[in-house]
RODO-2510 file (C-alpha; in nm, 4 decimals, decimal comma):
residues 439
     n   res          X          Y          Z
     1     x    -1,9168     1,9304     0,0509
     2     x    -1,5927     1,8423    -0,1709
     3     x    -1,4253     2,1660    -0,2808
     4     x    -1,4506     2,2165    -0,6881
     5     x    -1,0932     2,2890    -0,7735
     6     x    -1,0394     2,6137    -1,0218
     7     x    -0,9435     2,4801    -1,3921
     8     x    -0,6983     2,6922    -1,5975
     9     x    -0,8412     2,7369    -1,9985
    10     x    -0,5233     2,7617    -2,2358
    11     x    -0,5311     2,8253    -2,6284
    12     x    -0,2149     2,7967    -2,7376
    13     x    -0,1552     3,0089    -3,0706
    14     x    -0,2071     2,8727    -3,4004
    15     x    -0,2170     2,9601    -3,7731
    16     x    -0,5765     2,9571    -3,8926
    17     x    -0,4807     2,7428    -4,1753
    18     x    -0,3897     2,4811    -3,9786
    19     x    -0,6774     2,4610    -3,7123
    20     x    -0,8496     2,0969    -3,6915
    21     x    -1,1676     1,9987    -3,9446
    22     x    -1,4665     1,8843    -3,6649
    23     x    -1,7538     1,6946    -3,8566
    24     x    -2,1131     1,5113    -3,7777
    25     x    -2,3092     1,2368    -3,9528
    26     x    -2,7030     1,4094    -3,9930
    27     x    -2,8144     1,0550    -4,0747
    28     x    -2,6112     0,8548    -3,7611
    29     x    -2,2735     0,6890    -3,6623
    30     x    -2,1994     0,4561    -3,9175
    31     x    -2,1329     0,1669    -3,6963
    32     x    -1,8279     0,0639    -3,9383
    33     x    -1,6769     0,4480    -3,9031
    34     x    -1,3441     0,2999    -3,8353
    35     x    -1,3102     0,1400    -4,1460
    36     x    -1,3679     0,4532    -4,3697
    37     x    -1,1290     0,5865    -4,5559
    38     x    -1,0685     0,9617    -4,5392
    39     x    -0,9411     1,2173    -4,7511
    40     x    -0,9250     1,5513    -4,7542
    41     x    -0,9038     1,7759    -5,0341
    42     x    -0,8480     2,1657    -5,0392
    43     x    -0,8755     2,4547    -5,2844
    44     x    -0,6665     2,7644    -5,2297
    45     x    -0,8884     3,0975    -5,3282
    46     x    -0,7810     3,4527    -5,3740
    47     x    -0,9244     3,5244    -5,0540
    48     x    -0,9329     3,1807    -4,8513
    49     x    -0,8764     2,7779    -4,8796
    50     x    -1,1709     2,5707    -4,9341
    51     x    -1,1707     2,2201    -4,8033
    52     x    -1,3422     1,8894    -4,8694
    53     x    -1,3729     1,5959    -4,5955
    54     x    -1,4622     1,2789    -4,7869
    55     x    -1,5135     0,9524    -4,6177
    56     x    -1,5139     0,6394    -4,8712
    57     x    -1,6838     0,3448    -4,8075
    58     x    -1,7449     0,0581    -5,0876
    59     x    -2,0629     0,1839    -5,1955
    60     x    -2,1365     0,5044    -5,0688
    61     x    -1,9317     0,8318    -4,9763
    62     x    -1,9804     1,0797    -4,7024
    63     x    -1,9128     1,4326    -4,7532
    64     x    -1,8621     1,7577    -4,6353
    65     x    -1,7190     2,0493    -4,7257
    66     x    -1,6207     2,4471    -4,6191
    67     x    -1,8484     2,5757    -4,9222
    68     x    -2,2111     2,4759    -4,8233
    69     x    -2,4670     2,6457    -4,7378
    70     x    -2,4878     2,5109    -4,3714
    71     x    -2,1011     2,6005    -4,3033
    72     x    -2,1121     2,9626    -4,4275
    73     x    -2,4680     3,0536    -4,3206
    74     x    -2,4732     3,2920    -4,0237
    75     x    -2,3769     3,1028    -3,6597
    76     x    -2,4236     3,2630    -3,3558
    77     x    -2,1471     3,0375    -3,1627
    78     x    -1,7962     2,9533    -3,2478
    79     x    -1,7300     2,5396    -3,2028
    80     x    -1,3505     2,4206    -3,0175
    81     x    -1,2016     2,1023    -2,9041
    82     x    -1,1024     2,0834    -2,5637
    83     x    -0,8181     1,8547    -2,3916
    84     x    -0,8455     1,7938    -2,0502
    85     x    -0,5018     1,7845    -1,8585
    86     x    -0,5563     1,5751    -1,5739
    87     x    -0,1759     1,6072    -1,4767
    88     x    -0,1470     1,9812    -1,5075
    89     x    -0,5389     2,0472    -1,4395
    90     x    -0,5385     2,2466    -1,7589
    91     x    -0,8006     2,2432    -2,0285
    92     x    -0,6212     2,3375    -2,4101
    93     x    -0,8530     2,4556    -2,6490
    94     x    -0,8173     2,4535    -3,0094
    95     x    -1,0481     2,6825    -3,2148
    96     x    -1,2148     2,4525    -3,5237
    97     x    -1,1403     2,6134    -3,8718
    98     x    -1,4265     2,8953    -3,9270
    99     x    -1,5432     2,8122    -3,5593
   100     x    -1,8243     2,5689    -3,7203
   101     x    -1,8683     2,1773    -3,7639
   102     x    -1,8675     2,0436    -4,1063
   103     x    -2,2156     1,7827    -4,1952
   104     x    -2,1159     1,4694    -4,3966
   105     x    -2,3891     1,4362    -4,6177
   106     x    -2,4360     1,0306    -4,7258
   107     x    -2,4110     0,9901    -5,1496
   108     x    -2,4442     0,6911    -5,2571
   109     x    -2,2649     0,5476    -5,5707
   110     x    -2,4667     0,5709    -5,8864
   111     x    -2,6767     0,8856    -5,7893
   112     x    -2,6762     1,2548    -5,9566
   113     x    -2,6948     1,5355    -5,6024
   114     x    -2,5895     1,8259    -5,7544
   115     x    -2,8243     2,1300    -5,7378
   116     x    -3,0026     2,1745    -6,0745
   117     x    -3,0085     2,5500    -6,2439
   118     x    -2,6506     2,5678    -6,0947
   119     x    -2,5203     2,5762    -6,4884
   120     x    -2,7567     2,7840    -6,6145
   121     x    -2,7875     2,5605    -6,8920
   122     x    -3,1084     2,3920    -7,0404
   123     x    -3,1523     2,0244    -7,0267
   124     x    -3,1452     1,9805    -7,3834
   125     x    -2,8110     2,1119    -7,3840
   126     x    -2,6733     1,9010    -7,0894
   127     x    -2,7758     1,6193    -7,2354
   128     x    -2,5880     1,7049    -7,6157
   129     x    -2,2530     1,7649    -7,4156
   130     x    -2,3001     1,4129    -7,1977
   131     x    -2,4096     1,3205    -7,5740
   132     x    -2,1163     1,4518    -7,7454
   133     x    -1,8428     1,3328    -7,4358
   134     x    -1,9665     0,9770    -7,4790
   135     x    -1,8776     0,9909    -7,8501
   136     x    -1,5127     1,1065    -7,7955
   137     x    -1,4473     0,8432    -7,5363
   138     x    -1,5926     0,6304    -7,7662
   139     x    -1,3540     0,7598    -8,0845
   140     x    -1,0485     0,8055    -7,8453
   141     x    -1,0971     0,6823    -7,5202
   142     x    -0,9317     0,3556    -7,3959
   143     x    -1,1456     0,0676    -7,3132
   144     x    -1,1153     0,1082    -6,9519
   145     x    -1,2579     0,4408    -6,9692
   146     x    -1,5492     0,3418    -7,2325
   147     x    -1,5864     0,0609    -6,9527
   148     x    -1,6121     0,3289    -6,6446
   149     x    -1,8797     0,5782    -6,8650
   150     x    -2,0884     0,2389    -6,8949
   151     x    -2,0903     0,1701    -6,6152
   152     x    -2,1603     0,5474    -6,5047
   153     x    -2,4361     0,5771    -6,7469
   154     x    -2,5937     0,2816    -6,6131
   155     x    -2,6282     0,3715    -6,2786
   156     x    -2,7083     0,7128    -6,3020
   157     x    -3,0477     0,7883    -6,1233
   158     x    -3,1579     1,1494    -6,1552
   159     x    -3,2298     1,3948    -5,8642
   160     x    -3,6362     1,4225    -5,9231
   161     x    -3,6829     1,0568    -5,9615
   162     x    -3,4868     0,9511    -5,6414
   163     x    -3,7149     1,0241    -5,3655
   164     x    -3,9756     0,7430    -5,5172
   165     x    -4,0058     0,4769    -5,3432
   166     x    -3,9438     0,2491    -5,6424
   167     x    -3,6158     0,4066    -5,7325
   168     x    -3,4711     0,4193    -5,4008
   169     x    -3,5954     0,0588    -5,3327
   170     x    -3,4027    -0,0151    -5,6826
   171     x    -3,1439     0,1485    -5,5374
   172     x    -3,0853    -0,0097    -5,2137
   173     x    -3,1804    -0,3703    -5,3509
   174     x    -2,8744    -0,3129    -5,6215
   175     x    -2,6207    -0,2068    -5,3121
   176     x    -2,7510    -0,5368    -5,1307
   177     x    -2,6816    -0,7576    -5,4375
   178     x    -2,3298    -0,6471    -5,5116
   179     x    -2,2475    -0,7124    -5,1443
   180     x    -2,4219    -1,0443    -5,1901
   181     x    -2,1826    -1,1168    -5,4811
   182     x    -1,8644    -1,0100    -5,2554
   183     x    -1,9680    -1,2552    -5,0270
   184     x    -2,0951    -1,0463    -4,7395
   185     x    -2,3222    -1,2234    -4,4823
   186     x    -2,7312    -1,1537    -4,5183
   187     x    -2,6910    -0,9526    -4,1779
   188     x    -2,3655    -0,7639    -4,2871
   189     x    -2,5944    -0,6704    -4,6238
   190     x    -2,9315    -0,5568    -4,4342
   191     x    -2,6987    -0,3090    -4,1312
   192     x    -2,5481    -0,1393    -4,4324
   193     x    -2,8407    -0,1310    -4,6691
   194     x    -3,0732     0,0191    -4,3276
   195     x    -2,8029     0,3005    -4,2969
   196     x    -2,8606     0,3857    -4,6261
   197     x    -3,2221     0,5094    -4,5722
   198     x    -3,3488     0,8272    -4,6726
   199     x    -3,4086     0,9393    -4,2619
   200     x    -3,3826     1,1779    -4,0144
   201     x    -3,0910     1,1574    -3,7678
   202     x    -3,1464     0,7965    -3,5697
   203     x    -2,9516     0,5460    -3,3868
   204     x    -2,9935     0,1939    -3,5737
   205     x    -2,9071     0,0349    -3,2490
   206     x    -3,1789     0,1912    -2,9551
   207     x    -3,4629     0,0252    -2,8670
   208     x    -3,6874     0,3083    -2,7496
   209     x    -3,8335     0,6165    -2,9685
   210     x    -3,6425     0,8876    -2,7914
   211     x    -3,3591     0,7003    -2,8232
   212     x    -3,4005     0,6266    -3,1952
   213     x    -3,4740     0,9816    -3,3043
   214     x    -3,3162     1,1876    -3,0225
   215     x    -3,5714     1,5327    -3,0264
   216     x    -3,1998     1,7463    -3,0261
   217     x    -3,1195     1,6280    -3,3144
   218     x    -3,4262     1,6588    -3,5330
   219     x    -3,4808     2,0321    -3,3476
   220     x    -3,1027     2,1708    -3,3006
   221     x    -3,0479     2,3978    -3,0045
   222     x    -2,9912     2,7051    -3,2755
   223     x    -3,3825     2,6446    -3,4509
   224     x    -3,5138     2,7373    -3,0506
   225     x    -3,5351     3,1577    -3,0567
   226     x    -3,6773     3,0727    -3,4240
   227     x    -3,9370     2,8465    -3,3194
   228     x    -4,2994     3,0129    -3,2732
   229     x    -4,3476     2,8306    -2,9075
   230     x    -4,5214     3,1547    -2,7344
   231     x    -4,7759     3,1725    -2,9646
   232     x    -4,8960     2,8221    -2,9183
   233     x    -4,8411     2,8634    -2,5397
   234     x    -5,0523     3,1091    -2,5277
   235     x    -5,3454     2,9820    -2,7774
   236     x    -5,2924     2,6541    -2,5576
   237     x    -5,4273     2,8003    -2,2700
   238     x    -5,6495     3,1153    -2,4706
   239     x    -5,9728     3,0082    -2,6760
   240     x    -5,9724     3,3380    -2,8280
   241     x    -5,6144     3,3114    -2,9989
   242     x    -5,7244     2,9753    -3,1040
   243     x    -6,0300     3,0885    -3,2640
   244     x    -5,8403     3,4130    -3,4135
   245     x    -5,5443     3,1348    -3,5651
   246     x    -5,7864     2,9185    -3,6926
   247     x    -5,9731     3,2438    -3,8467
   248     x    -5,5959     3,3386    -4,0114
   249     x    -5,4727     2,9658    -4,0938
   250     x    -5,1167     3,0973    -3,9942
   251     x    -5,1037     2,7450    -3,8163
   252     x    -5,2276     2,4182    -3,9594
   253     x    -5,5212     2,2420    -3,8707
   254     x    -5,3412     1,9536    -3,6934
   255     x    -5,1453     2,1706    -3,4529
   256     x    -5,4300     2,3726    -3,3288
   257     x    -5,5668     2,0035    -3,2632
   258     x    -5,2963     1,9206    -3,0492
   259     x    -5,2617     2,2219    -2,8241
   260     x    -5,3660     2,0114    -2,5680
   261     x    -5,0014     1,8792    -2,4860
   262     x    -4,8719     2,1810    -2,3884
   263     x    -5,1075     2,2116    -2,0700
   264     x    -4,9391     1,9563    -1,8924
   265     x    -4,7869     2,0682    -1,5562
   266     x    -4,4294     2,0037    -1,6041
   267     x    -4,3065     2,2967    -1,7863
   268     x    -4,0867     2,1227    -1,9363
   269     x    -4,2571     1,9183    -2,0975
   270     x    -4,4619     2,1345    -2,2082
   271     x    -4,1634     2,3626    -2,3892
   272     x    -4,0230     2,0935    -2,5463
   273     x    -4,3527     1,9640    -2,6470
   274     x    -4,4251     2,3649    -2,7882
   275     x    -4,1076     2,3189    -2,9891
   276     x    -4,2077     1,9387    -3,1543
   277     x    -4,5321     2,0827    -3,2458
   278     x    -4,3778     2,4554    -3,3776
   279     x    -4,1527     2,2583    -3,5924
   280     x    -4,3889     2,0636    -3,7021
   281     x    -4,6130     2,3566    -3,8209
   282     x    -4,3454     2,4864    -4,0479
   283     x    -4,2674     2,2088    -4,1623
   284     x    -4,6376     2,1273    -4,2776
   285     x    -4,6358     2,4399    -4,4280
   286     x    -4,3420     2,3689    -4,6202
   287     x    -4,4424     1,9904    -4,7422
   288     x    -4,8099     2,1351    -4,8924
   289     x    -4,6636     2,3974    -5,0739
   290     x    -4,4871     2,4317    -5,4069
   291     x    -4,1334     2,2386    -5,4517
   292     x    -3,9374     2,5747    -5,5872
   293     x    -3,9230     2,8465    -5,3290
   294     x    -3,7797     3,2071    -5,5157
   295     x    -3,6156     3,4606    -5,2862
   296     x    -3,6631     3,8334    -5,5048
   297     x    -3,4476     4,0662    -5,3149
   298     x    -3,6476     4,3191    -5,4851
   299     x    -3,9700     4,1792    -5,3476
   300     x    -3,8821     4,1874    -4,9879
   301     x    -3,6168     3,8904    -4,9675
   302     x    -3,6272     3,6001    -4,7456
   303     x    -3,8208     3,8080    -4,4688
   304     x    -4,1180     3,8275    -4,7616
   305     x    -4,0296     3,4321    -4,7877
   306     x    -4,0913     3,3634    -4,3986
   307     x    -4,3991     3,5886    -4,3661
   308     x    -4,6108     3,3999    -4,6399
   309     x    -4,5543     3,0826    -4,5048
   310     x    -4,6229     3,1961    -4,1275
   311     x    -4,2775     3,1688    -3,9477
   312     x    -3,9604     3,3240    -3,8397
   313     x    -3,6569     3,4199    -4,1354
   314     x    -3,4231     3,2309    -3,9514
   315     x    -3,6308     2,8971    -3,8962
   316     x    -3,7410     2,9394    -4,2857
   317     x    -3,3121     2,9706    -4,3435
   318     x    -3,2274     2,6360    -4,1356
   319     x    -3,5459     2,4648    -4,3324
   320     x    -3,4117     2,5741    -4,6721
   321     x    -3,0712     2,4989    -4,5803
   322     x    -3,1717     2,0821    -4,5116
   323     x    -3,4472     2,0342    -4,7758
   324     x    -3,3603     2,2477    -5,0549
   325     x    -3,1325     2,2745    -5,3388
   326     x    -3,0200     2,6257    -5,3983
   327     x    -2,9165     2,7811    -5,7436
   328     x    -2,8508     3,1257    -5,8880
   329     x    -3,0849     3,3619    -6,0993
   330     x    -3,0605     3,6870    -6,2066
   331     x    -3,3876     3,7829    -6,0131
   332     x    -3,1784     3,6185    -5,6717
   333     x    -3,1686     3,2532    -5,5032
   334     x    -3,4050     2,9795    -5,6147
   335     x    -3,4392     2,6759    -5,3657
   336     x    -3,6097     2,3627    -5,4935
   337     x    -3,7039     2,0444    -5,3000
   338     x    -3,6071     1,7291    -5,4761
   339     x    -3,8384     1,4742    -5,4255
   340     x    -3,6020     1,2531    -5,2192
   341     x    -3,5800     1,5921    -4,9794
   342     x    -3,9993     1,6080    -4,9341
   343     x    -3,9856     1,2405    -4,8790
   344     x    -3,6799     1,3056    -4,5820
   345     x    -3,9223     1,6131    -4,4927
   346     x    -4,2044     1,3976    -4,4520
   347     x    -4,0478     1,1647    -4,1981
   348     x    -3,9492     1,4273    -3,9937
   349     x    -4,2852     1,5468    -3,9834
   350     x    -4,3681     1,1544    -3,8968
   351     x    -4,1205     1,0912    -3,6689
   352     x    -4,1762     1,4153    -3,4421
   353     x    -4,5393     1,3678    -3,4901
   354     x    -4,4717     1,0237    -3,2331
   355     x    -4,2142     1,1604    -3,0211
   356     x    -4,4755     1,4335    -2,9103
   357     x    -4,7894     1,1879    -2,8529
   358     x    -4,5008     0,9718    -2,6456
   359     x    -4,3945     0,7080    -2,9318
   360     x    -4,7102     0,6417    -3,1547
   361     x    -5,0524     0,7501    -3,2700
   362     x    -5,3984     0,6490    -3,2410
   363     x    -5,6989     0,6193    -3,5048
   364     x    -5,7785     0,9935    -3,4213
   365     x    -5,4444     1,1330    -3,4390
   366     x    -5,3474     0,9580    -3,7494
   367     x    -5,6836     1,0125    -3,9565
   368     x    -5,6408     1,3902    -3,8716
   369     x    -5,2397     1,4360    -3,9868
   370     x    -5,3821     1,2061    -4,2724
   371     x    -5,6536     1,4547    -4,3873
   372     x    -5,3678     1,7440    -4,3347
   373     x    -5,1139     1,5516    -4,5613
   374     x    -5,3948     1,4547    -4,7826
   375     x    -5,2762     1,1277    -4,7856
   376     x    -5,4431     0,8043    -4,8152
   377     x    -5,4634     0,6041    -4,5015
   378     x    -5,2757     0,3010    -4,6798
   379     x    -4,9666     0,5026    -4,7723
   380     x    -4,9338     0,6910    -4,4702
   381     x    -4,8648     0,3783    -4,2914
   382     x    -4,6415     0,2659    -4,5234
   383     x    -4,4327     0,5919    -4,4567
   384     x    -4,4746     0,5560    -4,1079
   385     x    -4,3541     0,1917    -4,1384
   386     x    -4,0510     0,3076    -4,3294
   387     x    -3,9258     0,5043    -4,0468
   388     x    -3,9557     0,1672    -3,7966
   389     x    -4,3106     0,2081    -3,6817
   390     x    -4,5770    -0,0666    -3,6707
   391     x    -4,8847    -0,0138    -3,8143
   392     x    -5,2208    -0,2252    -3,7060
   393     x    -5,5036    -0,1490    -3,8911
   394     x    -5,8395    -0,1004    -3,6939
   395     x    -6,1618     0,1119    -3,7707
   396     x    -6,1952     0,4712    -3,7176
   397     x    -6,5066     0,6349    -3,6141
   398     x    -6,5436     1,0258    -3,5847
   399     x    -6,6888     1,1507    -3,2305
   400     x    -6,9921     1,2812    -3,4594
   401     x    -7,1425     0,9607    -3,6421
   402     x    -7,0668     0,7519    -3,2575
   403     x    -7,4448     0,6521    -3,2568
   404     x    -7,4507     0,5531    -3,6452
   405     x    -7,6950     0,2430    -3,6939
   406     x    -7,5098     0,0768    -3,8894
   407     x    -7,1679     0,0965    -3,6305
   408     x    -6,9219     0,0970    -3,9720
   409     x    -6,6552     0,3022    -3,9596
   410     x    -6,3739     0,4009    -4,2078
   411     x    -6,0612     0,2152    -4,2495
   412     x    -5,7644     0,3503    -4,0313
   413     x    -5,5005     0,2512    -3,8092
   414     x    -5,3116     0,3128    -3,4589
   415     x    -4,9258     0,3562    -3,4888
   416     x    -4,6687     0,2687    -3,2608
   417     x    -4,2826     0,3206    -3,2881
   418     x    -4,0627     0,0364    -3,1478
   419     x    -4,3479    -0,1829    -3,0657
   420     x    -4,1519    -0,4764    -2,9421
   421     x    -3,8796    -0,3677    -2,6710
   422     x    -3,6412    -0,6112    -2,7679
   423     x    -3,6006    -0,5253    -3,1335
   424     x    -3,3552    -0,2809    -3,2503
   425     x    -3,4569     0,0286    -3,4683
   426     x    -3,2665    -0,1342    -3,7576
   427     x    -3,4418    -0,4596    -3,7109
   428     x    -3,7929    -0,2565    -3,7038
   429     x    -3,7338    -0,1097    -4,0550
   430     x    -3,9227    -0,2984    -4,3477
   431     x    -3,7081    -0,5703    -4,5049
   432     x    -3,5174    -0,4975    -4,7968
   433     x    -3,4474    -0,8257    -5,0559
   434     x    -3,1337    -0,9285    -5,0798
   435     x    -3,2041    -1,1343    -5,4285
   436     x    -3,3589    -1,3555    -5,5806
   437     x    -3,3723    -1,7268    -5,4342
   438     x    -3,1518    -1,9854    -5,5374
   439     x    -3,3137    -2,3030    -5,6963
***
């Protein structure tokens, strides 16, 4: 047996001002991450310095800053970089600044994210002082500026409207035409236009589901001691606690159908199929309900919050914190879900939905998360399709109407992610138009 030799951990001192920035892409790599440009901006405080990491690309930024609501929520681990020494057999650690890693959210050019209520202002109002701005650039400004508010006003698509799949289609098809114009290849147009999607975390280039959406990243390591796994253990394996959920609809329909998964005999498995199917019950939860979420400290806060829609504070927190814009009242924090956040909620809920049933559904499976999205069966697939799954319609018959005469069923369809082996995940994803042909 080779003899592990002892490693000595150094942290050489440093001013806490001047600690490295660490940051993560929730959406992917960007395969042309090189190319970005970086900046980083910082605002000093009475009490600390805020910072702002923003990557540039032509027609999209990434951003991430010190101020969100993921960086100064409550962490319960401090992040460093570590160098190993090979020479000295030393490991030098550097502490990141405010021990936590900073999430570059995508924004594309053209598109509105703040958080609305933030002002405290009424729309009317908003739109008099855009109304009154554009008539002093107009009066004073010089043409390039009356040029850049055109242009600004032109491609402005709000908040609400952007999760449709119209307007985000708009969207993307614009990007692809303006690279079209700069003389970017069809292939160069479609990579960048597919890592513009409104997805989970995924990795354009894998071939297989759990390499396209890798489970750790859709369920971080710090939603686990959140996640209500021991419950559906034990109703997995106890009739009684089924019948007594069921009884309380503290879990949804779909997951008490699928308790099933989590008697298989590699515990394992089993955990991490406990956690796919807990997420997925708050989540569900979260996607039927209403799109504005208030948290009344006088009314029992955010534990209140959690205990009406059936899970833990801190899962509810992480949720908020990824699908929901927050704002200020005087009666305490209001969180609303844009639509383009329920749409990036629902393919979560798709995506994990797969992952669990290893990589697709059948007729069953999908009719009964169809009936618990209340969805028609034509539009779920087309969501499922939009996060890279085929779709192949067939006919569904329920275990109860087997022997019908007549041997008709309803209209359904069996889904399977990555179909094809030797297509990418980017090359699954509907096509997006580049233009209009030439004639």
């Amino acid at each position: 047996m080779v003899k592990r030799k002892a490693v000595q951990i150094e942290v050489p001192p440093c001013e806490p001002s001047s600690l490295p920035l660490a940051c993560y892409f929730p959406t992917g790599r960007p395969s042309d991450i090189d190319s970005i440009d970086i900046s980083l901006y910082n605002s000093h405080g009475a009490r600390n310095v805020q910072n702002i990491l923003v990557g540039r690309r032509d027609n999209m930024d990434y951003v991430g800053s010190t101020s969100s609501q993921e960086y100064t929520s409550l962490q319960s681990c401090s992040y460093a970089i570590g160098v190993f020494d090979k020479v000295e057999g030393k490991v030098r650690l550097l502490p990141l600044q405010g021990g936590k890693v900073l999430r570059m959210e995508a924004r594309l050019h053209g598109l509105e994210y703040g958080p609305s209520g933030t002002t405290g202002q009424e729309a009317s109002t908003r739109e008099e002082q855009l109304a009154m701005n554009k008539r002093l650039v107009d009066s004073f400004g010089s043409t390039r500026r009356r040029r850049q508010l055109n242009a600004r006003e032109e491609g402005v698509v709000r908040a609400d409207k952007l999760g449709s799949v119209v307007a985000l289609t708009q969207v993307l098809q614009s990007q692809a035409n303006k690279a079209k114009e700069q003389g970017h290849t069809k292939d160069e147009v479609l990579l960048k236009a597919a890592q513009e999607r409104n997805l989970p975390p995924h990795h354009p280039e894998a071939t297989t589901p759990s390499e396209a959406y890798r489970l750790e990243e859709l369920i971080p390591v710090a939603w686990h001691p959140n996640l209500e796994t021991e419950q559906l253990v034990r109703a997995a394996h106890q009739p009684d606690t089924v019948h007594k959920l069921r009884a309380k609809q503290t879990v949804p329909e779909y997951i008490l159908g699928r308790l099933h998964l989590l008697r298989d005999g590699d515990k394992a498995k089993a955990l991490q199929n406990a956690r796919c199917l807990a997420t997925l019950s708050a989540m569900l939860a979260l996607v039927k309900g209403r799109p504005d979420i208030k948290v009344n400290s006088d009314r029992g806060g955010l534990d209140a919050v959690a205990q009406r829609f059936h899970m833990k504070p801190g899962l509810l927190q992480e949720l908020l914190d990824l699908f929901y814009n927050r704002s200020n009242t005087p009666e305490g924090d209001k969180y609303e879900m844009a639509t383009a956040k329920k749409e990036l909620m629902l393919a979560y809920i798709l995506v994990i939905s797969q992952l669990v049933e290893g990589g697709g559904l059948a007729a069953p499976q999908f009719e009964a998360l169809k009936e618990e999205l209340k969805m028609k069966p034509a539009d779920l697939a087309k969501r499922f399709r939009e996060v890279g799954s085929t779709c192949v319609a067939t006919s569904y018959k329920p275990a109860d109407v087997e022997g019908d005469s007549t041997g008709k069923g309803t209209p359904s369809y069996n889904v399977i992610m990555l179909k094809d082996p030797t297509k990418t995940l980017v090359e699954a994803f509907p096509s997006i138009k580049v233009g209009p042909k030439r004639k």
